[in-house]
mmCIF file as Biopython writes it, N, C-alpha, C and O atoms, coordinates in Angstrom:
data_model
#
loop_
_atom_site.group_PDB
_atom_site.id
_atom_site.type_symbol
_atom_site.label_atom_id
_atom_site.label_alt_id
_atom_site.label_comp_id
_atom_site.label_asym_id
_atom_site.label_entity_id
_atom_site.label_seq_id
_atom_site.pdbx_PDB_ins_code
_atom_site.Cartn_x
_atom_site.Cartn_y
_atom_site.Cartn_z
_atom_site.occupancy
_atom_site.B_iso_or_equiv
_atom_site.auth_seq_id
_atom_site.auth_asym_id
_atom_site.pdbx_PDB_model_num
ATOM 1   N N  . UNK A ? 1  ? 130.408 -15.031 -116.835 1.0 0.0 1  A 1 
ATOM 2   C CA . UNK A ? 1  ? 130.048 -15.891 -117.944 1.0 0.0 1  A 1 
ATOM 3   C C  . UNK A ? 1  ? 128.537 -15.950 -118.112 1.0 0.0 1  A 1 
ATOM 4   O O  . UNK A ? 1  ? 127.949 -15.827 -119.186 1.0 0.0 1  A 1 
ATOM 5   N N  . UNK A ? 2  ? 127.901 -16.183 -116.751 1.0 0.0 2  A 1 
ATOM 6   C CA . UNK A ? 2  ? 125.909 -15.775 -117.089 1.0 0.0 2  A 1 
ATOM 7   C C  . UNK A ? 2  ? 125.711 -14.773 -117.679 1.0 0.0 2  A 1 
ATOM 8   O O  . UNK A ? 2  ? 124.686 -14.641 -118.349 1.0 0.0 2  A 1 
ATOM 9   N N  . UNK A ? 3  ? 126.550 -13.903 -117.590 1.0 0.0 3  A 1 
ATOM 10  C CA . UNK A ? 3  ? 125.873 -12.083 -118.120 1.0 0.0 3  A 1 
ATOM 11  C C  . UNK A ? 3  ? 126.106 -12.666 -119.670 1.0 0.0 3  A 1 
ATOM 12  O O  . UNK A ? 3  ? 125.104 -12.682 -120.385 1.0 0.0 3  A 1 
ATOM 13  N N  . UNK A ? 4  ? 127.077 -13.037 -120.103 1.0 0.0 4  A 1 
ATOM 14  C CA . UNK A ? 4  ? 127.569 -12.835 -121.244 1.0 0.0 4  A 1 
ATOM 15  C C  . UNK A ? 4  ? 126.323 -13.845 -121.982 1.0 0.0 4  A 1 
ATOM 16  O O  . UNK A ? 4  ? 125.975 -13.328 -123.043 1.0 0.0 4  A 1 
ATOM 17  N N  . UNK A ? 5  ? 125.809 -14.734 -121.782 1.0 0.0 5  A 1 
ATOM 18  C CA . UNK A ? 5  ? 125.020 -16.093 -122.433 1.0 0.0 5  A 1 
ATOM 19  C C  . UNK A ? 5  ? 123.618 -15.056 -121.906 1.0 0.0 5  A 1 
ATOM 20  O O  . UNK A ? 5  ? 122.594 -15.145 -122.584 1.0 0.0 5  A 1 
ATOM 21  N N  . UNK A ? 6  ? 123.627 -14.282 -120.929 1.0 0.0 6  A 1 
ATOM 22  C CA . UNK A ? 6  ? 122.082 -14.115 -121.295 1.0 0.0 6  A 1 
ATOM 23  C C  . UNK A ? 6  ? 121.638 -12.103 -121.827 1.0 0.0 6  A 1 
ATOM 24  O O  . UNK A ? 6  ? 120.585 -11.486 -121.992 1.0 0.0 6  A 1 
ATOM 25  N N  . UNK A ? 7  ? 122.980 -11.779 -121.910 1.0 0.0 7  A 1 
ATOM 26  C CA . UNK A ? 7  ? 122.829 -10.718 -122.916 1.0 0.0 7  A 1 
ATOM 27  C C  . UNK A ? 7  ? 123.283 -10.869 -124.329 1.0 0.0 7  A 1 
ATOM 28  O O  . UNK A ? 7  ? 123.452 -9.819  -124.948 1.0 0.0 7  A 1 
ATOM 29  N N  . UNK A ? 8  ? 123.466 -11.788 -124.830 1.0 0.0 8  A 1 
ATOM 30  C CA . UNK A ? 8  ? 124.091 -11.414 -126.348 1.0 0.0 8  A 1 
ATOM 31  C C  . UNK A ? 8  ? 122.659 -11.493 -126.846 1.0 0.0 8  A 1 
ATOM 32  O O  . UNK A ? 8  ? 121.570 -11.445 -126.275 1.0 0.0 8  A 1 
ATOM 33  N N  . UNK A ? 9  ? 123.106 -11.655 -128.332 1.0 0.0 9  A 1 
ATOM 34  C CA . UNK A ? 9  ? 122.033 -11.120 -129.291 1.0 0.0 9  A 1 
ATOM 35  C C  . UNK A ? 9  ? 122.506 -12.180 -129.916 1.0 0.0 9  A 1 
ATOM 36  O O  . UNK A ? 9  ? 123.534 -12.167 -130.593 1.0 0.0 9  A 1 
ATOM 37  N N  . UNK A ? 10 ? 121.690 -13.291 -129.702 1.0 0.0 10 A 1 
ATOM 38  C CA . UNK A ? 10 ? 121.629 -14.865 -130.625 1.0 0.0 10 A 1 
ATOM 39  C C  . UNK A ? 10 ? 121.161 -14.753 -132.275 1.0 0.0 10 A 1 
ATOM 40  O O  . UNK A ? 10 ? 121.361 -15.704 -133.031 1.0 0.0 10 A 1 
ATOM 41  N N  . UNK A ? 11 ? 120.466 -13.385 -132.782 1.0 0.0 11 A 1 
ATOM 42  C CA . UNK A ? 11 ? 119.952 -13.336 -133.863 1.0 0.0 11 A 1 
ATOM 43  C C  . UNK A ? 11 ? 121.123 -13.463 -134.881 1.0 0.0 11 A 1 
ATOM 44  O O  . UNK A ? 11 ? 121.151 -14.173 -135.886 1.0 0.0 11 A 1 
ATOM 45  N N  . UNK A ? 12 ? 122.130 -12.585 -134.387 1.0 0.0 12 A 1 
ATOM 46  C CA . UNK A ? 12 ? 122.868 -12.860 -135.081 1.0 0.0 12 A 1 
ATOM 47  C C  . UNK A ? 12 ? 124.172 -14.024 -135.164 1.0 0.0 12 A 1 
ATOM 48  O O  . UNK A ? 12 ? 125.073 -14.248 -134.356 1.0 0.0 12 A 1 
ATOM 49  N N  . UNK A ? 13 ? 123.893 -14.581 -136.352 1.0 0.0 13 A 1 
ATOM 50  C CA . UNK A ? 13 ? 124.141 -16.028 -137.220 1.0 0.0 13 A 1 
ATOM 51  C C  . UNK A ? 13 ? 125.646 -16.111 -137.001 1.0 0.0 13 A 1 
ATOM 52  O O  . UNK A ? 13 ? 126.384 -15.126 -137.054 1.0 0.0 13 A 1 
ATOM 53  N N  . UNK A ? 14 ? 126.060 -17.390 -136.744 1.0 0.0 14 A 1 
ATOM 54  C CA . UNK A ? 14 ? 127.376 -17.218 -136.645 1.0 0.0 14 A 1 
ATOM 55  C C  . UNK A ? 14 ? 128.583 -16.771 -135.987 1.0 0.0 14 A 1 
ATOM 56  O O  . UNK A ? 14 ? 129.754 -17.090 -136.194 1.0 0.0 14 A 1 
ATOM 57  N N  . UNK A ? 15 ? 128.069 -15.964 -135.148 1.0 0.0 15 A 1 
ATOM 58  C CA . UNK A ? 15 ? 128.447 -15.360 -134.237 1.0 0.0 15 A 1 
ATOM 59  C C  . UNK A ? 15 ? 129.102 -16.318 -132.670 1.0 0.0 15 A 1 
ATOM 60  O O  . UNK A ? 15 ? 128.623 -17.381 -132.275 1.0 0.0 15 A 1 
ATOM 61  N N  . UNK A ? 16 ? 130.053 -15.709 -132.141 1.0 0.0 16 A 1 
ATOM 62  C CA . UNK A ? 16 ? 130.960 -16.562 -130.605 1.0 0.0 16 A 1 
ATOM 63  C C  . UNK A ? 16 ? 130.880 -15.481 -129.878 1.0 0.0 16 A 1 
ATOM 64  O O  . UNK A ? 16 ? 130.756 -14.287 -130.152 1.0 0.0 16 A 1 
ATOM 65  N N  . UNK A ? 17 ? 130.992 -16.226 -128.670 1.0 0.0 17 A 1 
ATOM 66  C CA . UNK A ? 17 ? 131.185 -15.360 -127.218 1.0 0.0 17 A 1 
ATOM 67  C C  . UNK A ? 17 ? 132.862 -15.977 -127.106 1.0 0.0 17 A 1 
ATOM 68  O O  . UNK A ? 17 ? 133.331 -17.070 -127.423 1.0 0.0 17 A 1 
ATOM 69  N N  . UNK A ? 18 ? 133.276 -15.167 -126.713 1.0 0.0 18 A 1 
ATOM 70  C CA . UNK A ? 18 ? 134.517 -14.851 -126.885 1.0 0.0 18 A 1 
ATOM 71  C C  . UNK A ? 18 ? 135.305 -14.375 -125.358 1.0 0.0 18 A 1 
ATOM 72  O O  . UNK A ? 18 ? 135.055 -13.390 -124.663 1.0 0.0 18 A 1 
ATOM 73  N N  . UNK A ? 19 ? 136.139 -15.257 -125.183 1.0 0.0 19 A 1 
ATOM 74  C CA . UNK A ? 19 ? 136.810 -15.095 -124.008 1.0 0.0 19 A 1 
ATOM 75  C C  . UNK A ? 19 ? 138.258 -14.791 -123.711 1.0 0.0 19 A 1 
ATOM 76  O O  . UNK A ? 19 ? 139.045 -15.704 -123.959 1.0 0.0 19 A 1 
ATOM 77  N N  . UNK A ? 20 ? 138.789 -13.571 -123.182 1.0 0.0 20 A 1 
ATOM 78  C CA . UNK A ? 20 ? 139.956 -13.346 -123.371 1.0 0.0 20 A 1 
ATOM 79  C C  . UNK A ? 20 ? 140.526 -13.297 -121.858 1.0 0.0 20 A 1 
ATOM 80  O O  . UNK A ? 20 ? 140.050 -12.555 -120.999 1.0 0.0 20 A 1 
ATOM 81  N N  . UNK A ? 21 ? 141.725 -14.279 -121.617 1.0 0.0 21 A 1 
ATOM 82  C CA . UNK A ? 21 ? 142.464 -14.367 -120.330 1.0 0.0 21 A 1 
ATOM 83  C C  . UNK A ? 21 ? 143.947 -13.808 -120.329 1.0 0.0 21 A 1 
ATOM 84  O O  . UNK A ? 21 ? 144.928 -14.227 -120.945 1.0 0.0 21 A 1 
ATOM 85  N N  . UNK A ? 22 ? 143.811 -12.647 -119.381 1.0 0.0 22 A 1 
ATOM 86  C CA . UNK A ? 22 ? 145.188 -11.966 -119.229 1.0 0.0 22 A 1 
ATOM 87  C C  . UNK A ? 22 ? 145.645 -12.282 -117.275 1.0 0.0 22 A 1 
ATOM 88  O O  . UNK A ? 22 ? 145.086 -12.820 -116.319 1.0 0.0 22 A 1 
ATOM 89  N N  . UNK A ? 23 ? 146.763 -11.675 -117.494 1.0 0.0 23 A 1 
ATOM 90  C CA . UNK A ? 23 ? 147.247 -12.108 -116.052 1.0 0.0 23 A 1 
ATOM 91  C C  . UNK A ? 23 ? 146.264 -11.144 -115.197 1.0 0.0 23 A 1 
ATOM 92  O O  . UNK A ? 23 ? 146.047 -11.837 -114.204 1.0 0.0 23 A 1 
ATOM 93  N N  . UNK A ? 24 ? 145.850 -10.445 -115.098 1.0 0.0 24 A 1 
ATOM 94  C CA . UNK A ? 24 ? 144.908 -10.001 -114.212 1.0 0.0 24 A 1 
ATOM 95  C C  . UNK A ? 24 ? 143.364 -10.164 -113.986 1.0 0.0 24 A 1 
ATOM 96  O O  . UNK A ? 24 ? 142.763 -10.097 -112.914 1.0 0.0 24 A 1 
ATOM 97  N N  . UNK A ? 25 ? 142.884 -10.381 -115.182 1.0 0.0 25 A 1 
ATOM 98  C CA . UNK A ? 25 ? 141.599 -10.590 -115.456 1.0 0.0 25 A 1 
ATOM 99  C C  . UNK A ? 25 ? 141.366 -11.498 -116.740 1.0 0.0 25 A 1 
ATOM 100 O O  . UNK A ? 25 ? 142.230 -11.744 -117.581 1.0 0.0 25 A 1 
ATOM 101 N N  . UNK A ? 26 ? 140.225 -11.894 -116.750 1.0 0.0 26 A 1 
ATOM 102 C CA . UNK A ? 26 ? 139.163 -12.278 -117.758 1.0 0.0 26 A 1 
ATOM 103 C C  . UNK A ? 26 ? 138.107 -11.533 -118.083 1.0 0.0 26 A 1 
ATOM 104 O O  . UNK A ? 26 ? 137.288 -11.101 -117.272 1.0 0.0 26 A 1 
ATOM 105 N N  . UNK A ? 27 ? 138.093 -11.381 -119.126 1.0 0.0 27 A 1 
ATOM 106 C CA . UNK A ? 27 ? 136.921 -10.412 -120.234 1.0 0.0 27 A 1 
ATOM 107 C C  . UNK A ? 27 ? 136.395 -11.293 -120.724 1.0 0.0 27 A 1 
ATOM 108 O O  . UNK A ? 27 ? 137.132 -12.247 -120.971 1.0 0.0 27 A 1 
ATOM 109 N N  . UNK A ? 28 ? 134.845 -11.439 -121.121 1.0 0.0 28 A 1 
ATOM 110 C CA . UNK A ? 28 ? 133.624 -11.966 -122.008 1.0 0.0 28 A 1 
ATOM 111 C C  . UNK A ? 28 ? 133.472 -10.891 -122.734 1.0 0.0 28 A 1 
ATOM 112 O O  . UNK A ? 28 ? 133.454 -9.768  -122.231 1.0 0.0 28 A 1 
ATOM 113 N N  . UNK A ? 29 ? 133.364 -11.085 -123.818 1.0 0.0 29 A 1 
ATOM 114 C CA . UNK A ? 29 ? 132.973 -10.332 -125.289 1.0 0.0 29 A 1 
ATOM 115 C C  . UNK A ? 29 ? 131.704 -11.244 -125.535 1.0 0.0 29 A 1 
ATOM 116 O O  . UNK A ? 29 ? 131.912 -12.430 -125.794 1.0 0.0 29 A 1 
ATOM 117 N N  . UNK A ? 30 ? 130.452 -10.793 -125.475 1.0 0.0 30 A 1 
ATOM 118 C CA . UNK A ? 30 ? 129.341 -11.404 -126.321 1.0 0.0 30 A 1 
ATOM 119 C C  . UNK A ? 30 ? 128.853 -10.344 -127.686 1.0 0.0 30 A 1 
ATOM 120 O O  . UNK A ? 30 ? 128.885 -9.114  -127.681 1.0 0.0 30 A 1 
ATOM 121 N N  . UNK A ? 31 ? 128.523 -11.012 -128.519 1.0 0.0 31 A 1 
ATOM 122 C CA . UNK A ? 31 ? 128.163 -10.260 -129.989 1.0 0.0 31 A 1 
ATOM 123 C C  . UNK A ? 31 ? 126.805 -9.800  -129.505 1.0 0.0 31 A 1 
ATOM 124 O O  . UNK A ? 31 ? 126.089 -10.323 -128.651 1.0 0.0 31 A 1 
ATOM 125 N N  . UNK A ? 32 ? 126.582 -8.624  -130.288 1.0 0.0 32 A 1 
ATOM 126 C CA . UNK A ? 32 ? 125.673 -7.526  -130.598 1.0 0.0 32 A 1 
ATOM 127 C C  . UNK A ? 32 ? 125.913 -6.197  -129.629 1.0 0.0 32 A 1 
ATOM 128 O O  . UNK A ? 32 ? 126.627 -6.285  -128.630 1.0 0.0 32 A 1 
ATOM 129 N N  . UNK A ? 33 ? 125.384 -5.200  -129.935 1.0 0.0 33 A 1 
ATOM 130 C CA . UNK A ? 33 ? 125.139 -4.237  -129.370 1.0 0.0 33 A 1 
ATOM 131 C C  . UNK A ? 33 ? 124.552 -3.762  -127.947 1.0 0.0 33 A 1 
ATOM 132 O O  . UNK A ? 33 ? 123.768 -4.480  -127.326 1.0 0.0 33 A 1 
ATOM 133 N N  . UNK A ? 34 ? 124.983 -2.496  -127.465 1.0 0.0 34 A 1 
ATOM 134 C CA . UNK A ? 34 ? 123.166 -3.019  -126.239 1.0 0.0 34 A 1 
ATOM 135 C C  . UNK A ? 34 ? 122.002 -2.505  -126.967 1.0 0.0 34 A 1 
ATOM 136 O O  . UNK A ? 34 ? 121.907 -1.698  -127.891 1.0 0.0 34 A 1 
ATOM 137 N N  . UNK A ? 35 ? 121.248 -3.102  -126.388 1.0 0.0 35 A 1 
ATOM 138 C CA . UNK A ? 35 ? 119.632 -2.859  -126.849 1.0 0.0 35 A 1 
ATOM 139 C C  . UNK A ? 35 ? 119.099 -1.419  -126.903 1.0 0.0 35 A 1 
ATOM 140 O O  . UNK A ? 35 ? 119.530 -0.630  -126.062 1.0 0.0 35 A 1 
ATOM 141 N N  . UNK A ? 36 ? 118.395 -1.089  -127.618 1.0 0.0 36 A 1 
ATOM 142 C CA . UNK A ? 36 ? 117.706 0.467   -127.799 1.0 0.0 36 A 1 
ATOM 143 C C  . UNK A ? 36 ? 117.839 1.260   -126.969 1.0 0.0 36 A 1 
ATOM 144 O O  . UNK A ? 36 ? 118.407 2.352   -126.940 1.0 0.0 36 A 1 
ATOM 145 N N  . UNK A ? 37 ? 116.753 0.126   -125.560 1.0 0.0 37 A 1 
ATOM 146 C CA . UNK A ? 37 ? 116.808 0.985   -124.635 1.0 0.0 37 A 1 
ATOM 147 C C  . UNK A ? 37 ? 117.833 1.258   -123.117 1.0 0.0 37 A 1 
ATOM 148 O O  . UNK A ? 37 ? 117.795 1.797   -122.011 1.0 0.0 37 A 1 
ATOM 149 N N  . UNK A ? 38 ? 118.716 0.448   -124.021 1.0 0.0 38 A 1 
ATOM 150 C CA . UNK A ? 38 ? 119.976 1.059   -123.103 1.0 0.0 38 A 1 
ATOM 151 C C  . UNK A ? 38 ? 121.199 1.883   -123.864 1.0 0.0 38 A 1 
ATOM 152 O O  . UNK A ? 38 ? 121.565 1.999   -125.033 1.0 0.0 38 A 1 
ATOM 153 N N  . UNK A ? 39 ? 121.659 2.420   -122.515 1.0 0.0 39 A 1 
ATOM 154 C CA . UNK A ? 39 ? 122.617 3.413   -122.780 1.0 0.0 39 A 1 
ATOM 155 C C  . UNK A ? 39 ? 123.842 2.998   -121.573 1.0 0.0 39 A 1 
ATOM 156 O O  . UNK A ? 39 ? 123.810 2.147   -120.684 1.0 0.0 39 A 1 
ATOM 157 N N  . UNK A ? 40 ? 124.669 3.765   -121.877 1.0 0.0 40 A 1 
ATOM 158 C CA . UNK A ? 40 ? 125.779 3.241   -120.483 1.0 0.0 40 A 1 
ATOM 159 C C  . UNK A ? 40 ? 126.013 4.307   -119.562 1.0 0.0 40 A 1 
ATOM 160 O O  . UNK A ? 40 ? 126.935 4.295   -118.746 1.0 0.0 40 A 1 
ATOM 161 N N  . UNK A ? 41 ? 125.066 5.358   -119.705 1.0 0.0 41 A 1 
ATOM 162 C CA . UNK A ? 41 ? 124.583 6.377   -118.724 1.0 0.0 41 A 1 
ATOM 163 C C  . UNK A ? 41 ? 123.678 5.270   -117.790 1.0 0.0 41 A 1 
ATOM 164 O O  . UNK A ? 41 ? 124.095 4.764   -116.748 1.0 0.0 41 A 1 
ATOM 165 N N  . UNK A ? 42 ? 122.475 5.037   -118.342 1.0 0.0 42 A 1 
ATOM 166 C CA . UNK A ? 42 ? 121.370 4.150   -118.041 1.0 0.0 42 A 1 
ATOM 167 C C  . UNK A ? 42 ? 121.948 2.905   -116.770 1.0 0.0 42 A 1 
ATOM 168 O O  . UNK A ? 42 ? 121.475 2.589   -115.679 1.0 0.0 42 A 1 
ATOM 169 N N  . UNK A ? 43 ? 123.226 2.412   -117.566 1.0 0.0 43 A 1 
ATOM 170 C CA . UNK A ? 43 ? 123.904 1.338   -117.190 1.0 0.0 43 A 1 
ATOM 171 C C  . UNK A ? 43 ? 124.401 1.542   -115.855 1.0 0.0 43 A 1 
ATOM 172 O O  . UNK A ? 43 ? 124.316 0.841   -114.848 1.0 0.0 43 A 1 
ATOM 173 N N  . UNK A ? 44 ? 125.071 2.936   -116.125 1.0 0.0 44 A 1 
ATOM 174 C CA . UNK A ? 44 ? 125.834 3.523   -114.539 1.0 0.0 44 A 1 
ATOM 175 C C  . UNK A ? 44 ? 124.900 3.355   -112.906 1.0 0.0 44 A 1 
ATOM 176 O O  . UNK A ? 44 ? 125.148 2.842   -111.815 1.0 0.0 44 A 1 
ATOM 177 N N  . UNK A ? 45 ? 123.765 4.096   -113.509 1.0 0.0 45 A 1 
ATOM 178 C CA . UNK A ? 45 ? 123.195 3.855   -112.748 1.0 0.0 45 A 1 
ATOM 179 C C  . UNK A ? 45 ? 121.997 2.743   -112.067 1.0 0.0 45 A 1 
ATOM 180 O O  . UNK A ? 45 ? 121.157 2.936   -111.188 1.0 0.0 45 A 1 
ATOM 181 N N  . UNK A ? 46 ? 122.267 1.723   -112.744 1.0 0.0 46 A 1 
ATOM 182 C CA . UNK A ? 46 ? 121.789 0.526   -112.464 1.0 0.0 46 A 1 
ATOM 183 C C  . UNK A ? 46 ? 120.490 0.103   -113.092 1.0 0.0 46 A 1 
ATOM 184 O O  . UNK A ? 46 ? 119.844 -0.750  -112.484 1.0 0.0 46 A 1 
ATOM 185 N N  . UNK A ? 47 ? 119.943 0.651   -114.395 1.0 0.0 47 A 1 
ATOM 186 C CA . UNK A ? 47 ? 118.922 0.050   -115.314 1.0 0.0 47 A 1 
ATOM 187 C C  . UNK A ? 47 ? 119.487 -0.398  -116.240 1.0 0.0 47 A 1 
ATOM 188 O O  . UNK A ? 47 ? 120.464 0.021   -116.861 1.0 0.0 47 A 1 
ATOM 189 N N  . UNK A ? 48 ? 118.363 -2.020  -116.457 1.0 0.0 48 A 1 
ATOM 190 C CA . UNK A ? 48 ? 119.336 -2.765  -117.127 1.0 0.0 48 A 1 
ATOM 191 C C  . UNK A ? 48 ? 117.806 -2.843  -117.683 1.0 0.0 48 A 1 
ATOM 192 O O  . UNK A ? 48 ? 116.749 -2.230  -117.531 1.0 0.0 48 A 1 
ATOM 193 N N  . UNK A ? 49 ? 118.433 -4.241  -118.604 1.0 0.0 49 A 1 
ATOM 194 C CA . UNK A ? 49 ? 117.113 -4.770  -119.929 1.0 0.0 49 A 1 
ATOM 195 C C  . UNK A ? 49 ? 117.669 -5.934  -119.848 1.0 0.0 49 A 1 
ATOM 196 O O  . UNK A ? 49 ? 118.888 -5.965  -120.018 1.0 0.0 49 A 1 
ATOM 197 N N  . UNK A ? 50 ? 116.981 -7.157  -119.580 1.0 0.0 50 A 1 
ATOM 198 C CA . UNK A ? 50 ? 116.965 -8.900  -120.041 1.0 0.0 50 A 1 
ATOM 199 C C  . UNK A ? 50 ? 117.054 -8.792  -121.833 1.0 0.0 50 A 1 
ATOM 200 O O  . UNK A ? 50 ? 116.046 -8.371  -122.400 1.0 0.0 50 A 1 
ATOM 201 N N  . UNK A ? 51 ? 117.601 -8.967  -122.214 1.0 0.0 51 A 1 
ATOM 202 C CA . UNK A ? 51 ? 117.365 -8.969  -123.735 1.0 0.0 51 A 1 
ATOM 203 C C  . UNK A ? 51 ? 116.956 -10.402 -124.164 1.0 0.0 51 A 1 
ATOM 204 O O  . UNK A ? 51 ? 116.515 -10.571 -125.301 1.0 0.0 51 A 1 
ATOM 205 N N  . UNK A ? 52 ? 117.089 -11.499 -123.253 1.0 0.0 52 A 1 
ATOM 206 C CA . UNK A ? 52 ? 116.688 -12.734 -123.204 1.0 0.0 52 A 1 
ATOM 207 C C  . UNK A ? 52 ? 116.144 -13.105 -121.844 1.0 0.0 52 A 1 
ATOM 208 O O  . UNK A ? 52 ? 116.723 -13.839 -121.043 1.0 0.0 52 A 1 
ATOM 209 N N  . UNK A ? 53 ? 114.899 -12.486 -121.655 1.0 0.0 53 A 1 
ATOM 210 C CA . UNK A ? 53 ? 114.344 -13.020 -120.363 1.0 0.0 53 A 1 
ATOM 211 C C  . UNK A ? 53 ? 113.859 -14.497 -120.208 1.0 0.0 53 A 1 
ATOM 212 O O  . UNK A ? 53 ? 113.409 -14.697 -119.080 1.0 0.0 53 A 1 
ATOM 213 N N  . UNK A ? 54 ? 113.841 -15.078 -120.647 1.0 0.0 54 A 1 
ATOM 214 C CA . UNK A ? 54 ? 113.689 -16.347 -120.358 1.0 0.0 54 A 1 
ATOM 215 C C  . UNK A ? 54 ? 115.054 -17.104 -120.174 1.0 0.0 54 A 1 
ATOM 216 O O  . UNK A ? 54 ? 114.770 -18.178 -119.644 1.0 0.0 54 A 1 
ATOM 217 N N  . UNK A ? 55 ? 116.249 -17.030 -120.354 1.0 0.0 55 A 1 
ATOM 218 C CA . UNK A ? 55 ? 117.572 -17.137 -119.720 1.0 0.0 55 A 1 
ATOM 219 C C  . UNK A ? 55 ? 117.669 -16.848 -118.502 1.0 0.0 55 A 1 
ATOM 220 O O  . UNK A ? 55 ? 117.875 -17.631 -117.576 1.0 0.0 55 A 1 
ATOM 221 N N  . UNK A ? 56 ? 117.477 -15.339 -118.443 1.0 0.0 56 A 1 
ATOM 222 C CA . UNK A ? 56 ? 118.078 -14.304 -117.200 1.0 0.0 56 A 1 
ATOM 223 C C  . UNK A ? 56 ? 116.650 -14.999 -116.408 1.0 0.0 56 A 1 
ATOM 224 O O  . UNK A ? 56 ? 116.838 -14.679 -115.234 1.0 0.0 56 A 1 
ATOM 225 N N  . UNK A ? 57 ? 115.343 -15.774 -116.458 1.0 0.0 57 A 1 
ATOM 226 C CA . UNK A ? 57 ? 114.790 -16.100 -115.229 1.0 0.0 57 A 1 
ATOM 227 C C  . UNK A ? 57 ? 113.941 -14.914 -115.084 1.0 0.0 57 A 1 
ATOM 228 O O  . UNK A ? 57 ? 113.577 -14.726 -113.924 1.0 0.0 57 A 1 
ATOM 229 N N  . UNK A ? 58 ? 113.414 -13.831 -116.183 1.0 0.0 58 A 1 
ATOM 230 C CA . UNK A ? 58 ? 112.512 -12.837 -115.739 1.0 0.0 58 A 1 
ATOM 231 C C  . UNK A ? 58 ? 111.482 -13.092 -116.859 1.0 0.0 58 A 1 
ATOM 232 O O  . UNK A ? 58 ? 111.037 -12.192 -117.571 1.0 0.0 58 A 1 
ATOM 233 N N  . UNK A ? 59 ? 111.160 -14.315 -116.951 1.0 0.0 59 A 1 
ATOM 234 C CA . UNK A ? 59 ? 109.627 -13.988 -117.762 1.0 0.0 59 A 1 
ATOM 235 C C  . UNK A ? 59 ? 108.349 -14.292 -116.844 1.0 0.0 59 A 1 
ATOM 236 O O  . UNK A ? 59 ? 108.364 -15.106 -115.921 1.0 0.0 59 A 1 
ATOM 237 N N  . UNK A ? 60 ? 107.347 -13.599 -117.186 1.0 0.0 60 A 1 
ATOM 238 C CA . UNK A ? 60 ? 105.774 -13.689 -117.120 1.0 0.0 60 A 1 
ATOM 239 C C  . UNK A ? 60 ? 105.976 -15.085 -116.811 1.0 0.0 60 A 1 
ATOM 240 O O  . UNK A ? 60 ? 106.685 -15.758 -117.560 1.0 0.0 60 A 1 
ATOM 241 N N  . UNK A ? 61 ? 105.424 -15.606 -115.774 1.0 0.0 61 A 1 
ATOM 242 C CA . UNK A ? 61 ? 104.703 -16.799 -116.012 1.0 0.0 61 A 1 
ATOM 243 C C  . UNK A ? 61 ? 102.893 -17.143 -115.688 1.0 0.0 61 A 1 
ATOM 244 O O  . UNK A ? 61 ? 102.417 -18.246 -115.955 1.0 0.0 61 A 1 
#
């Protein structure tokens, strides 16, 4: 549920995070895309992007 609130893409208006419960698991659906500079090659191997670093706890201070 953290991944999902600190990767979506809040720009877009209107938009739900979305939760689906089956007998084996739970899935989070958050709205938008991934970001530019990811890929799910990228992903595999463990580079990621804060798309909201001040959520995820990685900004400059």
């Amino acid at each position: 549920m953290v991944n999902t609130l600190v990767h979506r893409n809040y720009s877009i208006g209107g938009s739900k995070i979305r939760i689906f419960m089956f007998d084996d698991r739970v899935e989070f659906h958050s709205p938008g895309r991934l970001p530019n500079t990811v890929t799910i090659e990228k992903m595999k191997i463990g580079i990621s992007y804060a798309r909201n670093p001040l959520i995820a706890g990685k900004q400059d201070i």
